[in-house]
N, CA, C and O atoms as CSV, one atom per row, in Angstrom:
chain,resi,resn,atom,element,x,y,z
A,1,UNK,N,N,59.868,108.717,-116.543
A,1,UNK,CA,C,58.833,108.974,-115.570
A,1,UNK,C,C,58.580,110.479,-115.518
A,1,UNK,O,O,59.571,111.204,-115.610
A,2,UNK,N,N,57.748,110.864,-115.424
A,2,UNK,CA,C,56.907,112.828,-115.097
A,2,UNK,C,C,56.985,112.708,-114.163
A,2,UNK,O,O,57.071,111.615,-113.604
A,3,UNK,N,N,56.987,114.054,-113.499
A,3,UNK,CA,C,57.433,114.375,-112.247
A,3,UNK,C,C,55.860,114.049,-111.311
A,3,UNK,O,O,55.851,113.424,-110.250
A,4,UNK,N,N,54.579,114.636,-111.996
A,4,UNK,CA,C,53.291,113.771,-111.501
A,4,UNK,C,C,53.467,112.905,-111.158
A,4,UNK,O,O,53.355,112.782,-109.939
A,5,UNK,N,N,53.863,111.700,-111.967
A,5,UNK,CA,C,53.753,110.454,-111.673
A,5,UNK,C,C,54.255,110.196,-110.338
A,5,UNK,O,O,53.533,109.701,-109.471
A,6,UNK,N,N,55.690,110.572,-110.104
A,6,UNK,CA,C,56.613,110.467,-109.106
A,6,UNK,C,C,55.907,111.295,-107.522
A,6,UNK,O,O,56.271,110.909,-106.411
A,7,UNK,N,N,55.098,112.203,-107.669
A,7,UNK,CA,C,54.802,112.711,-106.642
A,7,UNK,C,C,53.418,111.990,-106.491
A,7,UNK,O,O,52.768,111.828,-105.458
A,8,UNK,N,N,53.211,111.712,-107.392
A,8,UNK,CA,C,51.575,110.599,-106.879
A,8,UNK,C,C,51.990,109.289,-106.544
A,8,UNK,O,O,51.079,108.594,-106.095
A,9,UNK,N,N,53.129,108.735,-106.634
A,9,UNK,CA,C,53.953,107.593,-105.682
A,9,UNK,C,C,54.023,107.692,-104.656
A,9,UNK,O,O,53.523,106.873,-103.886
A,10,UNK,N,N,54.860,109.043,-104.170
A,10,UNK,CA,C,55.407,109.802,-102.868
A,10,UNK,C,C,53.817,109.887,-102.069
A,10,UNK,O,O,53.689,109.298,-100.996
A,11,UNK,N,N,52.952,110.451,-102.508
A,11,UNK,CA,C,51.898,110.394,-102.080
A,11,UNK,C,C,51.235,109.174,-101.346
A,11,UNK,O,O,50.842,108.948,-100.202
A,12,UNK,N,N,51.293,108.513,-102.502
A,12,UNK,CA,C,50.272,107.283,-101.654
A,12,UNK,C,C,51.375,106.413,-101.056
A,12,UNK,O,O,50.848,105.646,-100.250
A,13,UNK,N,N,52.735,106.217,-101.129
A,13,UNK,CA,C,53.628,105.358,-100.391
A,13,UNK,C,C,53.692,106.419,-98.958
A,13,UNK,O,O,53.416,106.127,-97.795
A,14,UNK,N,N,53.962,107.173,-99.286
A,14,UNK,CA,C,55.208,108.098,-98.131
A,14,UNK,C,C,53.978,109.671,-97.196
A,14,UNK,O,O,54.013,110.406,-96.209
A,15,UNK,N,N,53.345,109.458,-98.043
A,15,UNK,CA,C,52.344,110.563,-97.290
A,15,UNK,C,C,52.655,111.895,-97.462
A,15,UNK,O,O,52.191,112.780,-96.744
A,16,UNK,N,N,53.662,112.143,-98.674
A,16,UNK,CA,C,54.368,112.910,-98.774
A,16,UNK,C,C,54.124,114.197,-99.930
A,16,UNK,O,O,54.778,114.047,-100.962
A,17,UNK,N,N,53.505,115.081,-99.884
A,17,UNK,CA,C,52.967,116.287,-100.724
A,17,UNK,C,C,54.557,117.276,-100.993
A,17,UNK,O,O,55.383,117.678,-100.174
A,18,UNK,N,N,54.486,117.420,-102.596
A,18,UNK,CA,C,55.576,117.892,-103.060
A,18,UNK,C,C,55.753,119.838,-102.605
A,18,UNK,O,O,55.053,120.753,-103.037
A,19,UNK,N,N,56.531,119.896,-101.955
A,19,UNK,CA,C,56.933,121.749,-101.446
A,19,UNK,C,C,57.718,122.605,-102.420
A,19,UNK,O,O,58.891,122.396,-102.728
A,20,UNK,N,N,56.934,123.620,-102.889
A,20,UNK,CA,C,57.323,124.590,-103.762
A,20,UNK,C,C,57.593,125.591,-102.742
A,20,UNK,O,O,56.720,126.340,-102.303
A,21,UNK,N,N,59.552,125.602,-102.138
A,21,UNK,CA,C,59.858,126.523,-101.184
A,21,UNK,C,C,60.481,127.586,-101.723
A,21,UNK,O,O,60.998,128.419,-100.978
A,22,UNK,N,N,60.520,127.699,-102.910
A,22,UNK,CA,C,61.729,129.011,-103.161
A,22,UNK,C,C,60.590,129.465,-104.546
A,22,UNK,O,O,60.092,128.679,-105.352
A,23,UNK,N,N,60.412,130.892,-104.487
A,23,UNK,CA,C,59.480,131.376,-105.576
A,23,UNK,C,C,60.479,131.774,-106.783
A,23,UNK,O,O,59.979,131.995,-107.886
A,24,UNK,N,N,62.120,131.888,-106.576
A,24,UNK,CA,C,62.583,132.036,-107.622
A,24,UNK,C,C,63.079,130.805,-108.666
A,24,UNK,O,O,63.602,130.900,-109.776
A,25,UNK,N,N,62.750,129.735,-107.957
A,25,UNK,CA,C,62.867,128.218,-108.524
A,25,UNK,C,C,61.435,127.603,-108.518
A,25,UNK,O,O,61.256,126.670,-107.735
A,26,UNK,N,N,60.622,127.923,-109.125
A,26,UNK,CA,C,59.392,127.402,-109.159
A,26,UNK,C,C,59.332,126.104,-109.589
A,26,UNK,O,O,58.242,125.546,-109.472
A,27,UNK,N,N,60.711,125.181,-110.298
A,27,UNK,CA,C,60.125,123.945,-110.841
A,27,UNK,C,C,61.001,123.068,-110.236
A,27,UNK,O,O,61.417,122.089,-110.856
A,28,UNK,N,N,61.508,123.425,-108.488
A,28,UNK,CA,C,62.274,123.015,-107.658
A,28,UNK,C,C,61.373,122.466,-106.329
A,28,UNK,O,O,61.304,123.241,-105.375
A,29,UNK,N,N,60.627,121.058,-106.223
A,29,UNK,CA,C,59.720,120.985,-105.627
A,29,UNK,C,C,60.596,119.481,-104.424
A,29,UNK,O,O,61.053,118.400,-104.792
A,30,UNK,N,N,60.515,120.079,-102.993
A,30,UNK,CA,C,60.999,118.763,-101.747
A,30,UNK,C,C,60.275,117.914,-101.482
A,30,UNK,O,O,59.067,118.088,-101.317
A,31,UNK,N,N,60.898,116.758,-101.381
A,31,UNK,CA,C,59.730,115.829,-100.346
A,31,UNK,C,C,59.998,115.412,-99.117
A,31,UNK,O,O,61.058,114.831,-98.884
A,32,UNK,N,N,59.137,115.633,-98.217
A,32,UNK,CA,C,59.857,115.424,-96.854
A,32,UNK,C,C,59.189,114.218,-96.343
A,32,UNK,O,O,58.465,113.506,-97.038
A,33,UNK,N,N,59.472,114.002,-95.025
A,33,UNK,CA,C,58.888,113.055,-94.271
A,33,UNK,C,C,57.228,113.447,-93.545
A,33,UNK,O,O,56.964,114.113,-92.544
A,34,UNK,N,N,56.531,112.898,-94.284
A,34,UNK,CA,C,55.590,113.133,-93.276
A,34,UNK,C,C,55.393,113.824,-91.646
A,34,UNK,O,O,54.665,114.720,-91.219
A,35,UNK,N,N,56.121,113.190,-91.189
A,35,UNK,CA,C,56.228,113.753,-89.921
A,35,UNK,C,C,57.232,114.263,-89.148
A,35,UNK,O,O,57.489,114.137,-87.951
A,36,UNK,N,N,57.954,115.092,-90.382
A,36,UNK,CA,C,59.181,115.998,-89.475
A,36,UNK,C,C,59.282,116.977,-91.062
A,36,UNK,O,O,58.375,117.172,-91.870
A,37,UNK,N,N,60.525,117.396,-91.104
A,37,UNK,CA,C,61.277,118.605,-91.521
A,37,UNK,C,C,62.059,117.748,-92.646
A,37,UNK,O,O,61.989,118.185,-93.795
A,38,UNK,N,N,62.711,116.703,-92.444
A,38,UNK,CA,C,63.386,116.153,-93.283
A,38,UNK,C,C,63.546,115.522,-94.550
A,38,UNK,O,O,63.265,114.324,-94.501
A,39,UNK,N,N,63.927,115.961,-95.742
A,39,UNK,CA,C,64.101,115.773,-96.964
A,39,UNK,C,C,64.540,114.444,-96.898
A,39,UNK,O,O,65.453,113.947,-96.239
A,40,UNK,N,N,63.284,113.660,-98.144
A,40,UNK,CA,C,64.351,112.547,-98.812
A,40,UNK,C,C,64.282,112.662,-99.979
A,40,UNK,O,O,64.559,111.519,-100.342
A,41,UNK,N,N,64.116,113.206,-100.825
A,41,UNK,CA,C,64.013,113.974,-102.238
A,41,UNK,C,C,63.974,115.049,-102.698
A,41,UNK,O,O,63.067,115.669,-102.143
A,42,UNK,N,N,64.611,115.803,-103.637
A,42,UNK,CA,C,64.299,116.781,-104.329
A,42,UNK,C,C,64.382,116.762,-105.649
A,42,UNK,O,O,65.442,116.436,-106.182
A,43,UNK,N,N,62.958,117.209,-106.600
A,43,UNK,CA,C,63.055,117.033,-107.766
A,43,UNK,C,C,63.219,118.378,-108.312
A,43,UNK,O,O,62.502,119.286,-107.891
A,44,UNK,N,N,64.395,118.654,-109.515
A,44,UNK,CA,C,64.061,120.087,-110.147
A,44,UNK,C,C,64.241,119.856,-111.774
A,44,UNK,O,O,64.485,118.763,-112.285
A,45,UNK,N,N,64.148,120.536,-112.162
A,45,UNK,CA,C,64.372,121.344,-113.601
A,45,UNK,C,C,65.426,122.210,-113.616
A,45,UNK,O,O,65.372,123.294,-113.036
A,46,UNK,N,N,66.726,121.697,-114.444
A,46,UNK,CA,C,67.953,122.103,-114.623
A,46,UNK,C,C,68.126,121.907,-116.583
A,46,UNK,O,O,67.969,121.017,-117.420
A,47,UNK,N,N,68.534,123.345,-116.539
A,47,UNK,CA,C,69.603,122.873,-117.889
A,47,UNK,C,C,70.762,121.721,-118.147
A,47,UNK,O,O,71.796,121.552,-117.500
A,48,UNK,N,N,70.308,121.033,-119.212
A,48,UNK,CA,C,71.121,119.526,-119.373
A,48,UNK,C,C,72.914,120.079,-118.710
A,48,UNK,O,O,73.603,119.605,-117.806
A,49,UNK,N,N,73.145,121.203,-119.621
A,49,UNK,CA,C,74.263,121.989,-119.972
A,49,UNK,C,C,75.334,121.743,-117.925
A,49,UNK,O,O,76.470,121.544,-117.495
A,50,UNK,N,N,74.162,121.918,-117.502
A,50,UNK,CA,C,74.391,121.901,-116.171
A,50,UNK,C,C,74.818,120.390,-115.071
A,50,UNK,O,O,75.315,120.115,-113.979
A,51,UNK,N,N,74.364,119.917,-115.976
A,51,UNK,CA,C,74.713,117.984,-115.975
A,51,UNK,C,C,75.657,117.627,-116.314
A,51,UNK,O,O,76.182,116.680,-115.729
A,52,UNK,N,N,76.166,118.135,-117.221
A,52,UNK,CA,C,77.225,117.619,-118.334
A,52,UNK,C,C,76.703,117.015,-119.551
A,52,UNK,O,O,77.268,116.243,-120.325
A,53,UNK,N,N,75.690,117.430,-119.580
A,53,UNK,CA,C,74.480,116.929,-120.974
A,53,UNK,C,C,74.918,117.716,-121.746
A,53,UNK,O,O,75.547,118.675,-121.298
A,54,UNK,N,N,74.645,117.502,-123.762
A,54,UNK,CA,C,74.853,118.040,-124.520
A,54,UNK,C,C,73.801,118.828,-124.996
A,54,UNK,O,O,73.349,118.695,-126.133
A,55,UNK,N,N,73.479,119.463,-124.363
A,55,UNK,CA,C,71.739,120.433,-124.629
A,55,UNK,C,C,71.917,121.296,-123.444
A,55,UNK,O,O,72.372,121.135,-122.312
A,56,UNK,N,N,71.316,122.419,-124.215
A,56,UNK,CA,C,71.067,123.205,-122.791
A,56,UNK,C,C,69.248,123.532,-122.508
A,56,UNK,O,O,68.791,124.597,-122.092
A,57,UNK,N,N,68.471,122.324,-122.860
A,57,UNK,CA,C,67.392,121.937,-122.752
A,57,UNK,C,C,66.714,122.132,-121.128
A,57,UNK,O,O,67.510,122.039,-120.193
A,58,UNK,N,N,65.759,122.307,-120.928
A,58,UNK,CA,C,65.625,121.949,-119.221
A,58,UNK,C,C,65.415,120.128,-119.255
A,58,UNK,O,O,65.074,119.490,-120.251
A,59,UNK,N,N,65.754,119.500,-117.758
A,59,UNK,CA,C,65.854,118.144,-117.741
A,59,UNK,C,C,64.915,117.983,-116.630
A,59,UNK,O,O,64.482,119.095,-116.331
A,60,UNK,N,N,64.506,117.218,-116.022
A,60,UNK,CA,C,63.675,116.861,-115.045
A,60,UNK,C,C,64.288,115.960,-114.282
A,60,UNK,O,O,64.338,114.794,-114.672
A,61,UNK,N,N,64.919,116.380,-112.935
A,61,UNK,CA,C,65.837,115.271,-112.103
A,61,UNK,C,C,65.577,115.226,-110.788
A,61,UNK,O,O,65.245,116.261,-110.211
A,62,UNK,N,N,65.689,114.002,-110.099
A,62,UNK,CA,C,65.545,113.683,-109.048
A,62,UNK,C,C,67.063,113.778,-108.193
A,62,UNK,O,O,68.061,113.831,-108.911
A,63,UNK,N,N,67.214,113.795,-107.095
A,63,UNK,CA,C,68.028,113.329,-106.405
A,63,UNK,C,C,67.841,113.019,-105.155
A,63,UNK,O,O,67.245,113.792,-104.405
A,64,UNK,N,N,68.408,111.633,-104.672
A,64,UNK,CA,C,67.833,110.586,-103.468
A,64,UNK,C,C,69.312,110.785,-102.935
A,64,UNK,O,O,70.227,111.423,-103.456
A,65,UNK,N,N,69.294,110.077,-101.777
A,65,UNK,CA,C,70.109,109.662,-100.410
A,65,UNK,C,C,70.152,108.035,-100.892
A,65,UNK,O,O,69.208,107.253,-101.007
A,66,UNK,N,N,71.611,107.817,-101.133
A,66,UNK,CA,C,71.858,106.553,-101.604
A,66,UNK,C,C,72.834,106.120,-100.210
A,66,UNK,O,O,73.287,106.895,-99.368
A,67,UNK,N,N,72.962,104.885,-100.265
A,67,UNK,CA,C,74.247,104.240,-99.317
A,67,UNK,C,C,75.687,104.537,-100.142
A,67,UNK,O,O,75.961,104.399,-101.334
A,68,UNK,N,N,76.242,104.860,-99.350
A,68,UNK,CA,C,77.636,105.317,-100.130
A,68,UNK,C,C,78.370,103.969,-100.529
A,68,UNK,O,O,79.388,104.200,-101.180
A,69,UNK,N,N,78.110,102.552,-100.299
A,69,UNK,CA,C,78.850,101.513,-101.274
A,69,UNK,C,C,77.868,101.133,-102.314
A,69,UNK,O,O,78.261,100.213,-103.032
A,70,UNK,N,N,76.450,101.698,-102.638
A,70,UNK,CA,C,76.609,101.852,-103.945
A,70,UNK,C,C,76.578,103.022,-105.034
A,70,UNK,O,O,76.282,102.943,-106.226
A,71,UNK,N,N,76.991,104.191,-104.236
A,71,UNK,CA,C,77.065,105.262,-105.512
A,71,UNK,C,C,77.660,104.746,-106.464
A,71,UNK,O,O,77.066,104.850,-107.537
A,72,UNK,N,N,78.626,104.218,-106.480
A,72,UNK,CA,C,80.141,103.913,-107.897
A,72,UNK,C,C,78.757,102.773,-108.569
A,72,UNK,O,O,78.011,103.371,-109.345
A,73,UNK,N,N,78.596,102.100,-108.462
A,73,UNK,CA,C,77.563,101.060,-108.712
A,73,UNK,C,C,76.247,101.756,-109.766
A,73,UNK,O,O,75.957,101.446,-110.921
A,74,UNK,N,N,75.654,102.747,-108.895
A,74,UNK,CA,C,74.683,103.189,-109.545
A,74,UNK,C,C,75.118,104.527,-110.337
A,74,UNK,O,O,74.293,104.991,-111.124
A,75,UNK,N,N,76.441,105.220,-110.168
A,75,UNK,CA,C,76.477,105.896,-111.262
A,75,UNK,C,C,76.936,105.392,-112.961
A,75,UNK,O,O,77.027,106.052,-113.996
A,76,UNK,N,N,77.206,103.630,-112.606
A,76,UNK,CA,C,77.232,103.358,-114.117
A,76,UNK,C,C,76.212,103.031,-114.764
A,76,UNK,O,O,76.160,102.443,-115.844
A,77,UNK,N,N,75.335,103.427,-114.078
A,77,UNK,CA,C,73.679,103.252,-114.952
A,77,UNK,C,C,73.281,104.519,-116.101
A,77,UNK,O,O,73.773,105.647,-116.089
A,78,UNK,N,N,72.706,104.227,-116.649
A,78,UNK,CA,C,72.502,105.539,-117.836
A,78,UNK,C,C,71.125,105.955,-117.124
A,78,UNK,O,O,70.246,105.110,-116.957
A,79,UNK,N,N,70.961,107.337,-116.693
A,79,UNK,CA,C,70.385,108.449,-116.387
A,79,UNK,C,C,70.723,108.620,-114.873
A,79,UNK,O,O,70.036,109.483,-114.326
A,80,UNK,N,N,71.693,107.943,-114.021
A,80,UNK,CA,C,72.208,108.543,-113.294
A,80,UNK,C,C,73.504,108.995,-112.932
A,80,UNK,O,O,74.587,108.517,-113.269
A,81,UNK,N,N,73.290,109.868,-112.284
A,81,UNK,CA,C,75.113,110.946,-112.368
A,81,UNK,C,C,75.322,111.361,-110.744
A,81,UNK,O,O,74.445,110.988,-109.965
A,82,UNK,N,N,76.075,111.862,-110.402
A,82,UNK,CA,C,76.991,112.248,-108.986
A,82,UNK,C,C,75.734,113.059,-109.134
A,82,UNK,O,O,75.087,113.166,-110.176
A,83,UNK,N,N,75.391,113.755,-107.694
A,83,UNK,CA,C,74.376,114.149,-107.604
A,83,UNK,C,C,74.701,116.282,-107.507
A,83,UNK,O,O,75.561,117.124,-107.249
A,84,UNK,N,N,73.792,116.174,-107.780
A,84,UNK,CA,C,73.357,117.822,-108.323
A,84,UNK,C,C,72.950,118.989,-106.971
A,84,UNK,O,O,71.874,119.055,-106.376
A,85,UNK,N,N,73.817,119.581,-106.813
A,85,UNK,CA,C,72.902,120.286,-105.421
A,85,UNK,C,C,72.972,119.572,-104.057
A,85,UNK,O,O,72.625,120.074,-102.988
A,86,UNK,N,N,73.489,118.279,-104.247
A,86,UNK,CA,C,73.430,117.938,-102.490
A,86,UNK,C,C,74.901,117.196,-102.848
A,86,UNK,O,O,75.439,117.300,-103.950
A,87,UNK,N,N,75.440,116.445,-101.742
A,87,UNK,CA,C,76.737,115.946,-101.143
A,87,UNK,C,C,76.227,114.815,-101.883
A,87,UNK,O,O,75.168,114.193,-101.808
A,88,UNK,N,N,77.847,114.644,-103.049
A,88,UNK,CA,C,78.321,113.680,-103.876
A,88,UNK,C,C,78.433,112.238,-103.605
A,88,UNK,O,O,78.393,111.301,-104.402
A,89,UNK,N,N,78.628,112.240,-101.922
A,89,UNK,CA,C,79.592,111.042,-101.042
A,89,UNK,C,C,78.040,109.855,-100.924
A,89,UNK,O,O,77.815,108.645,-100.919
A,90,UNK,N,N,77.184,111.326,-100.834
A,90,UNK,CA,C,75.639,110.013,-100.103
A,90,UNK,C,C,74.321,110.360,-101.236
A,90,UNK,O,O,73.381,109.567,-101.286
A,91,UNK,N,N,74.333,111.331,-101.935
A,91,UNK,CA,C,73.309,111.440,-103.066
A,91,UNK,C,C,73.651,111.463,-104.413
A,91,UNK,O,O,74.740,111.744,-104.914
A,92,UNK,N,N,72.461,111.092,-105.025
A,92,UNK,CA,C,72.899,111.148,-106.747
A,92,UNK,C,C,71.773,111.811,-107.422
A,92,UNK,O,O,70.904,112.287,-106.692
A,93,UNK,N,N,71.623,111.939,-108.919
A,93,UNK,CA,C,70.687,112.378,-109.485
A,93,UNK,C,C,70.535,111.666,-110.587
A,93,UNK,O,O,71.263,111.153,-111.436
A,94,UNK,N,N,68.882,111.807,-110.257
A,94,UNK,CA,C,68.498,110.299,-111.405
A,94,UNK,C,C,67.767,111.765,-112.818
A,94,UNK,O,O,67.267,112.824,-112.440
A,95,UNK,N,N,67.902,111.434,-114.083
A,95,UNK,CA,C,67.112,111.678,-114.803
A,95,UNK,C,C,65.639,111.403,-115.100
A,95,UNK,O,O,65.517,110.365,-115.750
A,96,UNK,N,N,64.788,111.851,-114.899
A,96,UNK,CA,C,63.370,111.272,-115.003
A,96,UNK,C,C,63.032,111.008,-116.037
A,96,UNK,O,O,61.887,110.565,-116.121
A,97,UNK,N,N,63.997,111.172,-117.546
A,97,UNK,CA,C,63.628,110.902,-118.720
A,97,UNK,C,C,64.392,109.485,-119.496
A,97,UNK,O,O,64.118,108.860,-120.521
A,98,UNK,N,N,65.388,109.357,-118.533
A,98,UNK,CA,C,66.048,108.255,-118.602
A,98,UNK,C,C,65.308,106.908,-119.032
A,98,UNK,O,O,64.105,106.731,-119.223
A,99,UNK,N,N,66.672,105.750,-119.158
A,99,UNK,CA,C,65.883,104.589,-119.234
A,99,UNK,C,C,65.906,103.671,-117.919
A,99,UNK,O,O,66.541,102.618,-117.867
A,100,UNK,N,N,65.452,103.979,-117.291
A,100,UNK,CA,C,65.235,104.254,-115.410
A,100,UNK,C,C,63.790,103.766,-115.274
A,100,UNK,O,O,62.839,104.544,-115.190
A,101,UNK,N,N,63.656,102.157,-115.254
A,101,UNK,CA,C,61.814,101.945,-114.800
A,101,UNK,C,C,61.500,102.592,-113.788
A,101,UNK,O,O,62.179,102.902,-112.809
A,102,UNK,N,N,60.385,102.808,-114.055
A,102,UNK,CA,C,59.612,103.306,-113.074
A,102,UNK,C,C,59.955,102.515,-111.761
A,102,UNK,O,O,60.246,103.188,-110.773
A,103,UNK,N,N,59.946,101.073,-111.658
A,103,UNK,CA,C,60.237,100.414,-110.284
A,103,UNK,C,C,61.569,101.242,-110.346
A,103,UNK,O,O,61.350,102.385,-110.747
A,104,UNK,N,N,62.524,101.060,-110.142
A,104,UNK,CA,C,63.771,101.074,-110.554
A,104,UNK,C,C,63.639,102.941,-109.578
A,104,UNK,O,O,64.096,103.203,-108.466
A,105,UNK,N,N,62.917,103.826,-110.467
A,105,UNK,CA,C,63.018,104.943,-109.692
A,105,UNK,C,C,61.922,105.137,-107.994
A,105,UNK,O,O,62.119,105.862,-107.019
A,106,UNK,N,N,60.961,104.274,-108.247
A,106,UNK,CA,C,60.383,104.319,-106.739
A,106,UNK,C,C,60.958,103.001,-106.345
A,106,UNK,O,O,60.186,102.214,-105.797
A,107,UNK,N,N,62.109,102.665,-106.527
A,107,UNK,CA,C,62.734,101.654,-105.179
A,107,UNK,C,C,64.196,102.702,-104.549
A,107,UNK,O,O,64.522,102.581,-103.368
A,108,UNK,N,N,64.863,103.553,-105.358
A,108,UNK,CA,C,66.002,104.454,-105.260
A,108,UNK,C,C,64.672,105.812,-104.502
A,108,UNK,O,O,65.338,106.546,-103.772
A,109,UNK,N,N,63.478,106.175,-104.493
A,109,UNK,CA,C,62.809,107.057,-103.482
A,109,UNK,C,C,63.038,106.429,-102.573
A,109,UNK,O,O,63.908,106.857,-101.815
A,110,UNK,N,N,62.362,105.145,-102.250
A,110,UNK,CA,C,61.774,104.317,-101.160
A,110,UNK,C,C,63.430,103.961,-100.013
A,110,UNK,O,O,63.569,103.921,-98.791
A,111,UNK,N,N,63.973,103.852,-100.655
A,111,UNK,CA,C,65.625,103.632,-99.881
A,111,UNK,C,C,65.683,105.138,-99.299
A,111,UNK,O,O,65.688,105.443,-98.106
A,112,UNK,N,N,65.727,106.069,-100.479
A,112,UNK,CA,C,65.946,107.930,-99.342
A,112,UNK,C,C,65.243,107.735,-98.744
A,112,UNK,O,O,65.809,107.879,-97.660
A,113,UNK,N,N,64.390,107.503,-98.566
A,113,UNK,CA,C,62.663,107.595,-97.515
A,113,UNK,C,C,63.252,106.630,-95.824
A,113,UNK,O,O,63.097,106.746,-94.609
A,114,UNK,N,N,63.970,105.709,-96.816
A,114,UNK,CA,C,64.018,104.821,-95.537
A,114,UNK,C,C,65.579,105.451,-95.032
A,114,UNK,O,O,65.713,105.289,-93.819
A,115,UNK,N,N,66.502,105.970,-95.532
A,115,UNK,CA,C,67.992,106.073,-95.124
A,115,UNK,C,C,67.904,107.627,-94.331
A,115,UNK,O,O,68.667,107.933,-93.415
A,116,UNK,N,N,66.756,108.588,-94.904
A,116,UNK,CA,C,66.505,110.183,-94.241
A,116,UNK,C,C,65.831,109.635,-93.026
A,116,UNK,O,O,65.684,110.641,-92.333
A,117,UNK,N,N,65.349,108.646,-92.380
A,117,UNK,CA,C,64.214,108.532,-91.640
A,117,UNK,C,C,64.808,108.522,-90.039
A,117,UNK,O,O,64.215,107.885,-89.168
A,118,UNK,N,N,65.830,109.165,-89.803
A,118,UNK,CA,C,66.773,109.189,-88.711
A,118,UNK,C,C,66.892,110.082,-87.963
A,118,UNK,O,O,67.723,110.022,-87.057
């Protein structure tokens, strides 16, 4: 999935316009809740190297707010890993280049959307 794609989901599901907050991470973009402050996504651009990938390529990754009985569950999926930048216990990070359907990645948004909504 492109990161377009994923924010034109966020869009028409969640009402949700992608935030370019830090000018020294330009390809580090939040999604919040419509109607507050609160993150249920962040997508960036990381070196694989930084994953534990064998490339030091840039990657295109998401990371959501999962329920903590299924992280162990969903980190044996191929393109997702313990999550990157936020707390291990309740988020993960999905690869956007993965073999990760598209449902598959806007049903793991749609759960952060619904689990941040507190």
């Amino acid at each position: 999935m492109k990161r377009e794609s994923l924010f034109s989901y966020a869009r028409q599901h969640f009402s949700s316009e992608p935030e370019y907050l830090w000018s020294n991470l330009p390809d580090y973009a939040v999604l919040r809740h419509h109607n507050g402050d609160k993150w249920f996504a962040i997508v960036m651009s990381v070196p694989g190297t930084k994953l534990g990938l064998k490339t030091n390529d840039r990657v295109d990754i998401l990371d959501v707010k999962v329920r903590p009985e299924h992280i162990g569950s969903l980190r044996k999926k191929d393109g997702i890993l313990p999550a990157y930048h936020m707390n291990k216990e309740h988020w993960v990070t999905v690869i956007l280049s993965s073999s990760l359907s598209d449902k598959e990645i806007h049903e793991l948004l749609a759960d952060s959307h619904d689990l941040t909504s507190g």
